[in-house]
C-alpha positions in Angstrom: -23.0 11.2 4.8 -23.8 8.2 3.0 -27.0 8.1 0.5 -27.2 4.6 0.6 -29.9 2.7 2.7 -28.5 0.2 5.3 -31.6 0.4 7.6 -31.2 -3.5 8.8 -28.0 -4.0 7.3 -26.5 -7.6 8.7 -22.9 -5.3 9.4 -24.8 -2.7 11.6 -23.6 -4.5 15.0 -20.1 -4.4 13.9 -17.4 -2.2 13.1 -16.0 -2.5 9.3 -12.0 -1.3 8.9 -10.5 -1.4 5.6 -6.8 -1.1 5.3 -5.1 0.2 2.2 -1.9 1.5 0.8 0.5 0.2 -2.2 1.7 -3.5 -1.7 4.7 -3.8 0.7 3.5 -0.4 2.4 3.1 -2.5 5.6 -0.5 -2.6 4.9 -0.4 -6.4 5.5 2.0 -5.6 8.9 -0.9 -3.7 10.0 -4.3 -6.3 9.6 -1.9 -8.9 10.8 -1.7 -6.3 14.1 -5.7 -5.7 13.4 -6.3 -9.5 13.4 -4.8 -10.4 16.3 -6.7 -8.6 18.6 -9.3 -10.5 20.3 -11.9 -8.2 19.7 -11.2 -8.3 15.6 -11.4 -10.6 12.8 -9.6 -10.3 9.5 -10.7 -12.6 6.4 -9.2 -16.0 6.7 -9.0 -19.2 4.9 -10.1 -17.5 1.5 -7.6 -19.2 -0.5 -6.8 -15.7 -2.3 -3.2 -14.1 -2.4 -2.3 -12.5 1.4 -6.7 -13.1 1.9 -7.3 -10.0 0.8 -11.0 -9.6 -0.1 -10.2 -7.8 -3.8 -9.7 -11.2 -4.7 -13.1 -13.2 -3.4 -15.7 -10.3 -4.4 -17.7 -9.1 -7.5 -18.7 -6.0 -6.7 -15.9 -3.8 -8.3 -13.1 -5.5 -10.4 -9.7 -6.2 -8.4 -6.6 -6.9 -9.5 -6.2 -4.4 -12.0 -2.5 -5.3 -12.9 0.5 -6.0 -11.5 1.8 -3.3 -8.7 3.5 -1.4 -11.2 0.4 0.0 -12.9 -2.7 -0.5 -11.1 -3.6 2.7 -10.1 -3.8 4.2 -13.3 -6.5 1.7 -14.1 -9.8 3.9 -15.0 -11.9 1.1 -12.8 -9.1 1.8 -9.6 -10.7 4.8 -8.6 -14.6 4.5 -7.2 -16.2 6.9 -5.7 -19.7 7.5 -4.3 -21.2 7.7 -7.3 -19.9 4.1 -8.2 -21.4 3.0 -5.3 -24.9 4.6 -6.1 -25.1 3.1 -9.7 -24.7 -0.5 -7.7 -26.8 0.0 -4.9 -26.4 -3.9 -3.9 -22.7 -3.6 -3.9 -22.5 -3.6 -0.3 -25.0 -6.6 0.4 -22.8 -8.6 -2.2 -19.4 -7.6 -0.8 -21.1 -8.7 3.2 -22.3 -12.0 1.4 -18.5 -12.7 0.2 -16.8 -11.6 2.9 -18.8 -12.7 5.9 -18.1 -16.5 5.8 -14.6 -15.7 6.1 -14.7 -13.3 9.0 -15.4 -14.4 12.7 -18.7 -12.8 13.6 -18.4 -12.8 16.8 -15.7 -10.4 16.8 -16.7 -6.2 16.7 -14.4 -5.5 14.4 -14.0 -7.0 11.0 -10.8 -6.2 9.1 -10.7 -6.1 5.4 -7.0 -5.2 3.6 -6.3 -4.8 0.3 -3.8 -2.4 -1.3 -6.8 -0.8 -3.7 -8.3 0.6 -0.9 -6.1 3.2 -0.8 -8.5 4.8 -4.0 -11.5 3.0 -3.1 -12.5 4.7 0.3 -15.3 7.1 -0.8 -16.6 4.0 -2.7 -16.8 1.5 0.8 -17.9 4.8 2.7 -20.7 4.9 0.6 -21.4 1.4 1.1 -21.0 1.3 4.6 -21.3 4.2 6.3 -19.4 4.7 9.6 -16.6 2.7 8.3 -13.0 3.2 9.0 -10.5 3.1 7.0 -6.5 2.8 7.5 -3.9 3.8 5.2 -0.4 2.7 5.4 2.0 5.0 4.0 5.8 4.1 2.7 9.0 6.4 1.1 8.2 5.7 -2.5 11.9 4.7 -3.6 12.1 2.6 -0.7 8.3 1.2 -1.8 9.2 0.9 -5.3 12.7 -0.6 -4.9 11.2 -3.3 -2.3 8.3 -4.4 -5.5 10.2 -4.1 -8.4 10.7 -7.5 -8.3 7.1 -8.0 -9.4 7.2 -5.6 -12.1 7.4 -6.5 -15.7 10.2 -6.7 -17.8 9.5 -2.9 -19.0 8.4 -1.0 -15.9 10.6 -1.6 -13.4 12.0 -5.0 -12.7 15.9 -4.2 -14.3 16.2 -0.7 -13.4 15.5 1.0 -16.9 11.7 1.0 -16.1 12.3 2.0 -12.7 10.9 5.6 -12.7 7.5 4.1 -13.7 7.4 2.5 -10.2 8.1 5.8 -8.5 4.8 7.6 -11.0 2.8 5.1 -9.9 3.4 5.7 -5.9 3.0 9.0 -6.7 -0.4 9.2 -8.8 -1.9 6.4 -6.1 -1.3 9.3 -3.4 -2.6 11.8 -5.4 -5.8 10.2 -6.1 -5.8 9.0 -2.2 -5.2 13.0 -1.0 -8.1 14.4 -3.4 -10.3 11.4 -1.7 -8.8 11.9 1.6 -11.2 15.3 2.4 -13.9 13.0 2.0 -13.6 10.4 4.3 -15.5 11.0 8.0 -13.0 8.2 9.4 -9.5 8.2 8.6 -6.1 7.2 10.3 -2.8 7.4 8.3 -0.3 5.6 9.5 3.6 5.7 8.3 5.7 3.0 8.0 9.1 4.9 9.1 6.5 6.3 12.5 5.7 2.9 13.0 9.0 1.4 12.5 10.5 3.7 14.5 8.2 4.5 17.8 5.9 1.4 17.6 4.1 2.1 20.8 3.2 5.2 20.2 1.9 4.5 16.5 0.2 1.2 17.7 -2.1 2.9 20.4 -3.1 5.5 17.3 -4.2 2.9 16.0 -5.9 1.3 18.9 -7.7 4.3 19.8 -8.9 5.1 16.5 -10.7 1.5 16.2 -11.4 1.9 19.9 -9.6 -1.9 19.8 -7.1 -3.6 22.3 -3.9 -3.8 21.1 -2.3 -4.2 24.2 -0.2 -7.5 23.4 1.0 -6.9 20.0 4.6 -6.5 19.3 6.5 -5.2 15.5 9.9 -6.5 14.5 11.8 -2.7 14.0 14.8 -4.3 12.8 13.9 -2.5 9.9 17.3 -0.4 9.4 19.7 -2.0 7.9 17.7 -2.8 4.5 16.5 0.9 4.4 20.4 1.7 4.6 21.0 -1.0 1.8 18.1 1.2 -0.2 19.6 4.6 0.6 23.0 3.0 -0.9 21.7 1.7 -3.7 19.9 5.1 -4.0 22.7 6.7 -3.6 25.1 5.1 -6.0 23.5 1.7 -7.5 25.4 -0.1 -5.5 28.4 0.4 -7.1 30.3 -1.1 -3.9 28.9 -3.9 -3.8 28.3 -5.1 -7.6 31.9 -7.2 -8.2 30.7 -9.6 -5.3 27.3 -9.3 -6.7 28.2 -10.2 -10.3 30.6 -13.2 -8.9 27.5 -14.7 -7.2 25.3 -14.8 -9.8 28.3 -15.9 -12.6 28.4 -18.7 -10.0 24.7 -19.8 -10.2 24.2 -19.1 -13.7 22.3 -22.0 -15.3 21.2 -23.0 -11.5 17.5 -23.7 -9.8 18.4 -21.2 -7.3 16.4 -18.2 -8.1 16.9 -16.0 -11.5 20.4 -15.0 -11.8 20.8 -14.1 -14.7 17.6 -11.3 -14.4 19.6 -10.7 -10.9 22.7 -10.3 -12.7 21.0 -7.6 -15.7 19.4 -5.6 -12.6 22.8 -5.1 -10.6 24.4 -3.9 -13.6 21.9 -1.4 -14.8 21.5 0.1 -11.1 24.9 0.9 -11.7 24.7 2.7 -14.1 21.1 4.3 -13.9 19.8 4.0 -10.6 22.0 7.5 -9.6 20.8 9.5 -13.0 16.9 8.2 -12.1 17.6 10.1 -8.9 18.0 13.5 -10.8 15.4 12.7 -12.9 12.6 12.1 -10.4 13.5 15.0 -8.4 13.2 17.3 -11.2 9.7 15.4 -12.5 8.0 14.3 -9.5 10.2 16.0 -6.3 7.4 18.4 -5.6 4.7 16.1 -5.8 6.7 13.8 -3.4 7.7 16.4 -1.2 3.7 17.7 -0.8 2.9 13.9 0.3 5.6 14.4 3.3 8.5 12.5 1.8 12.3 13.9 0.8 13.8 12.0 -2.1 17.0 12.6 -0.5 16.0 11.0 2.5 14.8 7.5 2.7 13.9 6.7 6.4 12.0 9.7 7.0 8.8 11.3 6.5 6.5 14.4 8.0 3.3 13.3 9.8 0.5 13.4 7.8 -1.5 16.0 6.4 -3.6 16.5 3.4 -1.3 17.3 0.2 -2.1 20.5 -2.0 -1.7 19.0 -5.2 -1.3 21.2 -8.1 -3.0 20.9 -11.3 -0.8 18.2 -12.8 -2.0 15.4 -10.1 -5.9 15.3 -11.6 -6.9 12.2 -10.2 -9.8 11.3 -12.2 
């Protein structure tokens, strides 16, 4: 239970759910599903990236790097104790937040990807919270971001592994936390993809929220298939169409490429020996968070992860 005093707190009469999980988890799927209900609110008209409220606070630093790197950040992870050395921290996030939230709704939606090793922190803060964490295969999560990464950690292929680390030491630090938290729903992106319905009145129940009217696109499957090929071989079937594209468009507005053209080459030839590598490295780390590197639509319902000794999170 919570040590900090919100006797009187303005948020008592509502109920606070944060969503978190690694950008393009779904996380932003899921508050947009949140938002619409007309019982909930989400931030709106904040003028920060996706209005997430990281981005409009001063409470705890956000944006901590670009999605490659993050979560290795030593300010990424709060805990209770964070929240007990700034015991104002959750009047100053309610003073930020609340002018962009409809207070006349019961439930106010905050997302941001951090979250997803925040949660002891905002339980502190607010106790009684719930929190949502959206959950995603962590090739299929690192191929669909790489195109944010730098240069060196990601973006063409050679940096690629880093991605896949960084997935994987976010969940750690989210399973260690995860015992902790008096409120939690996990939700997967392949569940929901796949049995909507079902995975939407989870979520409506767990927020005690009506979700009755909203609808997700599933047609999800044929760019996880395009993952698992390029998983698979590094789209070696595809690259002489892919290289006479961009030779066409070299020098042109239309997009970058040339940085198109360097990635498609070194998938080729990498992208298949990274798969080796990561399942030797980080396959049982992986596999204790419910997902099969082999297997990229997939993944076990959620449990808490026994992490070995290797995945200290603090």
């Amino acid at each position: 239970m919570s040590g900090t005093s919100t006797s009187g707190a303005p948020w008592n009469g509502h109920r606070l759910a944060f969503v978190g999980g690694l950008h393009r988890s779904g996380t932003a799927l899921v508050a947009r599903i949140l938002s619409s209900s007309p019982d909930a609110s989400g931030l709106t008209g904040t003028g920060a990236a996706l209005d997430e409220g990281q981005h409009i606070q001063d409470a705890y630093v956000g944006s901590l790097g670009n999605t490659s790197q993050w979560s290795f950040h030593p300010q990424a992870h709060l805990t209770e104790e964070d929240a007990q050395r700034t015991p104002d921290a959750g009047a100053r996030l309610w003073e930020s937040w609340s002018p962009y939230w409809d207070l006349e709704r019961t439930v106010l939606v905050e997302k941001s990807p951090p979250n997803l090793t925040k949660m002891r922190y905002l339980q502190e803060l607010f106790p009684g919270a719930r929190f949502v964490v959206v959950t995603r295969h962590p090739v299929v999560q690192a191929l669909a971001v790489r195109k944010w990464a730098t240069r060196t950690r990601g973006r063409f292929t050679y940096g690629f592994p880093r991605l896949v680390e960084h997935w994987v030491h976010a969940h750690d630090v989210f399973a260690q936390d995860a015992p902790h938290i008096e409120n939690l729903l996990v939700l997967r992106y392949e569940h929901l993809m796949r049995e909507p319905a079902h995975e939407l009145d989870r979520l409506a129940r767990f927020l005690d929220l009506e979700l009755r009217g909203s609808r997700v696109r599933t047609a999800d499957g044929d760019r996880t298939s395009r993952y698992a090929e390029l998983w698979e071989t590094g789209g070696r079937a595809q690259l002489g169409g892919r290289v006479r594209h961009h030779l066409a468009h070299l020098g042109s507005r239309r997009g970058t490429p040339r940085g198109d053209l360097v990635r498609d080459v070194t998938d080729v030839a990498l992208l298949p020996r990274y798969r080796s590598v990561l399942g030797e490295h980080l396959g049982e780390r992986i596999s204790a968070h419910g997902y099969d590197l082999d297997v990229l639509d997939r993944a076990a319902p959620w449990a808490p992860a026994r992490l070995g000794p290797t995945a200290d999170a603090r």
